[in-house]
C-alpha positions as CSV (number, residue, x, y, z in Angstrom):
1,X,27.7,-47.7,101.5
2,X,27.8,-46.5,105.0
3,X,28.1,-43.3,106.4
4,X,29.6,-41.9,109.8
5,X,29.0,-38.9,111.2
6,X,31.3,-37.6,114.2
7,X,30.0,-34.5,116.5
8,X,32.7,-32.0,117.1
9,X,32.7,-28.4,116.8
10,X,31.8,-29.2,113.4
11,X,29.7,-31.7,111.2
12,X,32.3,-33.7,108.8
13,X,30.4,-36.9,107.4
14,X,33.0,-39.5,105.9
15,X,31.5,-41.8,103.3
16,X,33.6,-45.2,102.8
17,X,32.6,-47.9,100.7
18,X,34.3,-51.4,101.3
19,X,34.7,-54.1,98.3
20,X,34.8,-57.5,99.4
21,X,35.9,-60.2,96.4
22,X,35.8,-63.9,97.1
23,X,36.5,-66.3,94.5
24,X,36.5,-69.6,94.2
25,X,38.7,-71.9,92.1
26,X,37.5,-75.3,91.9
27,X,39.9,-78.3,90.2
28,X,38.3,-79.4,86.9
29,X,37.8,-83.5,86.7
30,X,36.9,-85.6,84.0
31,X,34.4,-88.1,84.1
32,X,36.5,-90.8,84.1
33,X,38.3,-90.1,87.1
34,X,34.6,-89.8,89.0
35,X,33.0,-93.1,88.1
36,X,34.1,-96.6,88.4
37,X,33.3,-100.3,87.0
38,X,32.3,-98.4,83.4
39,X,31.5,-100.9,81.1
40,X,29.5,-100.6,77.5
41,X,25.8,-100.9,77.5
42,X,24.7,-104.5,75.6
43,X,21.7,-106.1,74.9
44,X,19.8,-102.8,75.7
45,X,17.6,-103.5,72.3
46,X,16.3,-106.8,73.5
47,X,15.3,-105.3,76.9
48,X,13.8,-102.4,75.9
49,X,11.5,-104.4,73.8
50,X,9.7,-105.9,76.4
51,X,8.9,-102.4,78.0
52,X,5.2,-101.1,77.3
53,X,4.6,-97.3,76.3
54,X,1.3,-96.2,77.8
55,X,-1.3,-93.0,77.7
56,X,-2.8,-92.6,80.8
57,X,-4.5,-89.3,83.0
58,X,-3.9,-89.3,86.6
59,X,-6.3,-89.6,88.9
60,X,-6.5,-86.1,89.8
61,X,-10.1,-86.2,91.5
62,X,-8.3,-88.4,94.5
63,X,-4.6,-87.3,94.1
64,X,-5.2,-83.3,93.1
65,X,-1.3,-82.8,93.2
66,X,-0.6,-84.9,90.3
67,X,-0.6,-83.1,86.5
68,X,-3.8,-82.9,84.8
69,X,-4.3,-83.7,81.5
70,X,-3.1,-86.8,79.3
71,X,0.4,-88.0,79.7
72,X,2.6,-90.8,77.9
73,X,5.3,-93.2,80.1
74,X,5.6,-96.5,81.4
75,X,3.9,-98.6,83.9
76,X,6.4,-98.6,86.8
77,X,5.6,-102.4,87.8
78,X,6.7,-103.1,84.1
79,X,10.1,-101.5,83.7
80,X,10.9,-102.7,87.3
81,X,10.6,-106.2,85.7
82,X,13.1,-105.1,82.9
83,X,15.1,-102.3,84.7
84,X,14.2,-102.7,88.7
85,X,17.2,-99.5,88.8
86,X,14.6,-96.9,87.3
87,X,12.4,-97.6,89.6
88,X,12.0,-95.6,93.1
89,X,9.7,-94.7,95.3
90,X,7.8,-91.1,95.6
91,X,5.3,-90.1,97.7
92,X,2.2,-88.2,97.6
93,X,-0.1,-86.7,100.1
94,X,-3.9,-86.9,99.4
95,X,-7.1,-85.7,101.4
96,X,-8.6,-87.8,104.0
97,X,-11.3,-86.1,105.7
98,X,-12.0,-82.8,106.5
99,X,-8.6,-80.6,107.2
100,X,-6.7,-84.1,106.8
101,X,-4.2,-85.4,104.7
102,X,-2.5,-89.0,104.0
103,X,0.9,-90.0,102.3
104,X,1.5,-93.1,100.3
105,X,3.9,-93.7,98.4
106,X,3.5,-94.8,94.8
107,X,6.2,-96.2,92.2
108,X,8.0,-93.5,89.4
109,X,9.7,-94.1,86.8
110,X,13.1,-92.4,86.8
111,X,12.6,-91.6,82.5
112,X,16.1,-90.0,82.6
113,X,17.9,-92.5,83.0
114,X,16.3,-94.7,79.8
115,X,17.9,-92.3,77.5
116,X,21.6,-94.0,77.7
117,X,19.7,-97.2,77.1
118,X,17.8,-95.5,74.1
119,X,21.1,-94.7,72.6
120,X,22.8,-97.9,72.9
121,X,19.7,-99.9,71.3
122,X,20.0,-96.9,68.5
123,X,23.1,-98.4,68.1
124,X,22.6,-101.8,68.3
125,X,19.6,-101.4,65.3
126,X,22.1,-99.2,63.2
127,X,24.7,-102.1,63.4
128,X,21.6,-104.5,62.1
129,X,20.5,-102.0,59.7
130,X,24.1,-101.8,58.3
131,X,24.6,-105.4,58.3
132,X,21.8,-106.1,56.2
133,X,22.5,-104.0,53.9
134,X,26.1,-105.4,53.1
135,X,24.0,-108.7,52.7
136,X,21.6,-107.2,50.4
137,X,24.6,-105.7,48.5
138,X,26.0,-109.3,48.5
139,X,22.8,-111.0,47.1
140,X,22.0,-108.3,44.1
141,X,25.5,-108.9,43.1
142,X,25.2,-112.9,42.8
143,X,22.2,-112.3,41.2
144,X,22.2,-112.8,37.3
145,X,19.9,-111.3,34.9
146,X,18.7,-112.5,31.7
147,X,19.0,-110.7,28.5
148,X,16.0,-108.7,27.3
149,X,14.5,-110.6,24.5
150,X,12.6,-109.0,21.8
151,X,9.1,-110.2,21.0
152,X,8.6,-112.9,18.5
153,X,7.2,-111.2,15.5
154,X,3.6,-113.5,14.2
């Protein structure tokens, strides 16, 4: 809100107010039409094998800016053996001397991206899980089951 005042013979004070709308209509796309060369996830189960869930604690007495406390993940030189796509580089400044800092850069882990892998090995088990089941189905019914017989009485 703003306010002019004009000097004349008299005071007049003319209040204005100015509303200013802007929208914004943005084109709605579906995935597909965003992302190329999709193709199904296989064999996730027999990768995801080989990775190695670890507790660890950073070392927070040299690297202060890193969380505290115990954490659970992966050993970024062992997924980048399995999945070298998850991996990437971050880096972290630590103090060297007095008033001085240095930056390395460390491997990370991208965890995010493991979940679509998570799924498809979810998958992969169920379709195991479900196929041994029909074969236990098949088994119980081939199997034959002698009559009860009643004790011999002495």
């Amino acid at each position: 809100m703003k306010q002019l005042i004009i000097k004349h013979k008299q005071l007049f004070i003319i209040t204005f107010t100015l509303f200013i709308t802007v929208s914004s209509v943005g084109q709605i796309q579906s995935d597909t039409s965003i992302k190329k060369n999709i193709t199904s996830l296989s064999g996730s189960l027999s990768k995801l094998i080989q990775l190695e869930p670890k507790s660890f604690e950073y070392n927070t007495h040299k690297f202060y800016s890193l969380q505290q406390g115990l954490h659970y993940g992966f050993l970024a030189e062992n997924v980048q053996a399995v999945f070298p796509g998850l991996v990437h580089y971050k880096n972290i400044s630590y103090p060297f001397g007095k008033n001085s800092y240095r930056s390395i850069a460390v491997k990370e882990v991208d965890e995010q991206k493991l979940i679509p892998l998570l799924v498809a090995s979810i998958k992969e088990q169920q379709q195991q899980i479900n196929a041994l089941k029909a074969e236990i189905s098949q088994l119980k019914s081939k199997v034959v089951v002698p009559p009860a017989t009643e004790p011999s009485a002495r």
